[in-house]
N, C-alpha and C positions, 0 to 999 in steps of 0.2 A: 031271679030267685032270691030267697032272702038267708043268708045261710044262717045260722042257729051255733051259737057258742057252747061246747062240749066241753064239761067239768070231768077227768079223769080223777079220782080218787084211787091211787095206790101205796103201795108196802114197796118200795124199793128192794128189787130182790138181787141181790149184788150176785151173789152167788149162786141164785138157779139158771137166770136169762142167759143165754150168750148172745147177742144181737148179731145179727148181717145186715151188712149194709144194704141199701134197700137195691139197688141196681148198678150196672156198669156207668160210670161216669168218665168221661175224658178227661185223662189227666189222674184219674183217681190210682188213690199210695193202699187199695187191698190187698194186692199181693208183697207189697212192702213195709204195711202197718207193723208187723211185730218187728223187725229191724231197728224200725224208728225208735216203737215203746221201747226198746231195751237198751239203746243207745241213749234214750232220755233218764231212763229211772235208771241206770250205772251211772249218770254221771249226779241225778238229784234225788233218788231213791221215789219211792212209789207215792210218797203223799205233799203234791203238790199243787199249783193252780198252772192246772194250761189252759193255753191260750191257741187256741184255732183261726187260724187266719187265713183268708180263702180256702174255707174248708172246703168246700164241696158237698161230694155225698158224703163227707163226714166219716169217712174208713178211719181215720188217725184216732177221732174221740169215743170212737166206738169202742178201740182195739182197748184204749184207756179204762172206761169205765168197763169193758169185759174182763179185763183185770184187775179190779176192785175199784177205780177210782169213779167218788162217787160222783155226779152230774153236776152236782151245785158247785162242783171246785174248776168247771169248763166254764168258759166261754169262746164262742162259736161264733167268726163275721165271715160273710160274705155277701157282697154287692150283687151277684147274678140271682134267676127267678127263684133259686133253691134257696139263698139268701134269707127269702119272706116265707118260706117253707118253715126253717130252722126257726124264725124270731115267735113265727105261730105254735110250735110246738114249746117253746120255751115259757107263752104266754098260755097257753092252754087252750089257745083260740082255735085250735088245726079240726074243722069242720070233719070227725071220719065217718060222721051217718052219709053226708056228701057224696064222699069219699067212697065208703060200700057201694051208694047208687051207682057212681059211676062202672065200677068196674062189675056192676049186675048187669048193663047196658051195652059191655063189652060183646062183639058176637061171637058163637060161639064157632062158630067155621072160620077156621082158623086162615082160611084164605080173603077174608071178608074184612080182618082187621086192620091193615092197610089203609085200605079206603076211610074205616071209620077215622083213626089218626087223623089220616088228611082232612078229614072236615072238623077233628075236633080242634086241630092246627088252628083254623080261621078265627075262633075265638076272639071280641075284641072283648077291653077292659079300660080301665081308666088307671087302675092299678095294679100292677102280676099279684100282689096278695089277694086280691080277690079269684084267683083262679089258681088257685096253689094244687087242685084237688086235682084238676084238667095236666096241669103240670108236669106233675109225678108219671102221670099215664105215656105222655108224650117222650117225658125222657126214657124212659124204660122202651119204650118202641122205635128211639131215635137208632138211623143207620149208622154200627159202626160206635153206639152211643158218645156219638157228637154230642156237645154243647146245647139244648134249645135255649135262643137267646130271649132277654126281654128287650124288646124296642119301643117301651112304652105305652102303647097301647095294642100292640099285636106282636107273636112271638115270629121269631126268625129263626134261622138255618133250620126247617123242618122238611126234613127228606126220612123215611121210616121206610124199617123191612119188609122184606115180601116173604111169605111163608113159602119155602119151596121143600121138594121130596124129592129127592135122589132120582135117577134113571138107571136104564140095566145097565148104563157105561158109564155112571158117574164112579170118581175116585171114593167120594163121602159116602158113606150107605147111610147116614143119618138124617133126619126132617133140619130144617134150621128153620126154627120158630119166629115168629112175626112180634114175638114182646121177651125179653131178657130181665127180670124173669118173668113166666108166663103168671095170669092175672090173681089165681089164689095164693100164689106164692109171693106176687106182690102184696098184697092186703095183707096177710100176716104179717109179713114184715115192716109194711109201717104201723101199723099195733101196734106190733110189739116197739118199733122205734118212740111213738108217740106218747105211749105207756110209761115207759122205762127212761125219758130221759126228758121228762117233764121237765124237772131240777137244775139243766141249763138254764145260762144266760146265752140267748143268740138276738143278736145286731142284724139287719138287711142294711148293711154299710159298707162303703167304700173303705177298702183298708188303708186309701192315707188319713181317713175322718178319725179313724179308732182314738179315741183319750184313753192310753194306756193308762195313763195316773187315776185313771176312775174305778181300777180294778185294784181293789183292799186287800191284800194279802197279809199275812204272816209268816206263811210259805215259801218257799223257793218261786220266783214268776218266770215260765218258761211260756215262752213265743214259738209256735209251729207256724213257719209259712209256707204254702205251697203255692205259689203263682204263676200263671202262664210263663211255661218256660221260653227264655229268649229265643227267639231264629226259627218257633213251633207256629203251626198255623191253626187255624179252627176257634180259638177265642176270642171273643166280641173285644174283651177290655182286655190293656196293660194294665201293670202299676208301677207308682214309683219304691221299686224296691227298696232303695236308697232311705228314702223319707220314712218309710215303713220302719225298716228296719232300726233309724237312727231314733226315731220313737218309743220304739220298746226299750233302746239302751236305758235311755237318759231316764225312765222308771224304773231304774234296777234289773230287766230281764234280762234274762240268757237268750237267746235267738236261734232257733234251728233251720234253716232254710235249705229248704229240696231244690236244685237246679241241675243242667247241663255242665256246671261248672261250676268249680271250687271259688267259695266269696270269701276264704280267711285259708292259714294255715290248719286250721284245727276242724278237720273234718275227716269223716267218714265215704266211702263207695257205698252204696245200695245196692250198685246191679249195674252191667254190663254187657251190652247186646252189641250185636254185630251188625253193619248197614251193609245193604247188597242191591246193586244194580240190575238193572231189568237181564241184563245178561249171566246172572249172576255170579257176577265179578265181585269178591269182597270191596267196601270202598269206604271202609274205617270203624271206630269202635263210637258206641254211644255210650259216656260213663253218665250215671248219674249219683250226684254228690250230696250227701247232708254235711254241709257247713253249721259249726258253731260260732257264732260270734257277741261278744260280752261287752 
């Protein structure tokens, strides 16, 4: 297929859109995004240039621009397939007549979706940007929304749900759908993503590549990192936090990094859960930390 380059022309509407994120991501800061925003704009007020690094689904820059900041003052890297997702919407390239097709082609028996994943899974490429469309469907159907990885020319860890309905002795009386969110509510949502945040700059780069110094401010320069946390399993790639991090200094930035543990004295708790064994025996706390560091 030959995809076709799509010119959005909009009015940036700061204040009517609110965006969501397009689906559940692993790892992803949704339920932690305003936390972050307000721990960032107390310490640099609201008009500044962030910096997104291993965004992901992008919860962080969303939460940003749903609160006025406009897109052009983001930029957005990440190395995984979503990576080339973010750099096409930035360029205006993100094919969504494609994009419609696919999710027309979705079936509509909803026990039948499964199957289709798994065959759209096999997909090869020579590059994940050329299947950013296929992408999105698969993450959004991923089991547990796992990671789909790129390997290059074929995605990995592709396992997706099975649409199941309650029993007269199930605990759940509710369906658990086979796509999170189900397919018109994805389509809106990347619209509306696609539309509304043109005005980024986003990278499909490795966050030790990033040349901090290429990014011109006047602004206060704050660094959001969120990286595979230490000791967690399910992610294709580490990084070198270290390297990362000492990069952004040496440009002036403030650094905020989300972990299992505190990287400075000057941090913040986000949240705190409890781990429990198959016995359910308590068997410790999971704090997680936003570290600042300058």
């Amino acid at each position: 297929r030959i995809k076709t380059q799509v010119h959005l022309h909009i009015i940036y509407r700061r204040y009517e859109m609110q965006l969501t994120p397009m689906f559940a991501y692993q790892g992803g800061k949704t339920k932690l995004a305003k936390k972050i925003y307000d721990t960032i704009t107390t310490n640099h007020g609201k008009d500044i240039t962030f910096v997104d690094v291993c965004c992901g689904g992008g919860s962080i820059s969303i939460e940003f621009i749903n609160n006025g900041l406009h897109p052009e003052n983001i930029h957005m890297f990440d190395a995984g397939a979503i990576g080339a997702f973010w750099q096409q919407v930035s360029e205006g390239t993100f094919d969504l007549e494609y994009f419609e097709y696919l999710i027309s082609q979705i079936p509509k028996d909803l026990s039948k979706i499964k199957n289709f994943m798994e065959d759209l899974s096999n997909i090869e490429y020579s590059y994940v940007g050329e299947v950013t469309q296929e992408y999105l469907l698969l993450q959004a159907s991923s089991f547990g929304g796992k990671q789909i990885y790129d390997q290059g020319n074929k995605f990995g860890n592709t396992s997706f749900r099975s649409y199941w309905l309650p029993t007269e002795t199930s605990s759940r009386r509710s369906p658990v759908n086979p796509m999170m969110p189900m397919p018109s509510t994805l389509l809106k949502r990347v619209i509306d993503v696609v539309n509304e945040m043109q005005c980024i700059k986003a990278t499909h780069l490795l966050a030790e590549n990033i040349d901090f110094s290429k990014i011109k401010t006047d602004k206060d320069l704050v660094v959001y990192i969120d990286p595979p946390y230490k000791g967690t399993t399910g992610y294709k790639d580490t990084i070198d936090l270290q390297l990362v991090i000492g990069n952004a200094v040496k440009c002036g930035a403030t650094v905020y990094v989300s972990e299992y543990y505190n990287l400075s004295d000057d941090f913040v708790i986000l949240s705190e859960t409890s781990k429990g064994g198959i016995s359910g025996t308590r068997k410790g706390d999971m704090v997680e930390y936003l570290s600042v560091i300058k």
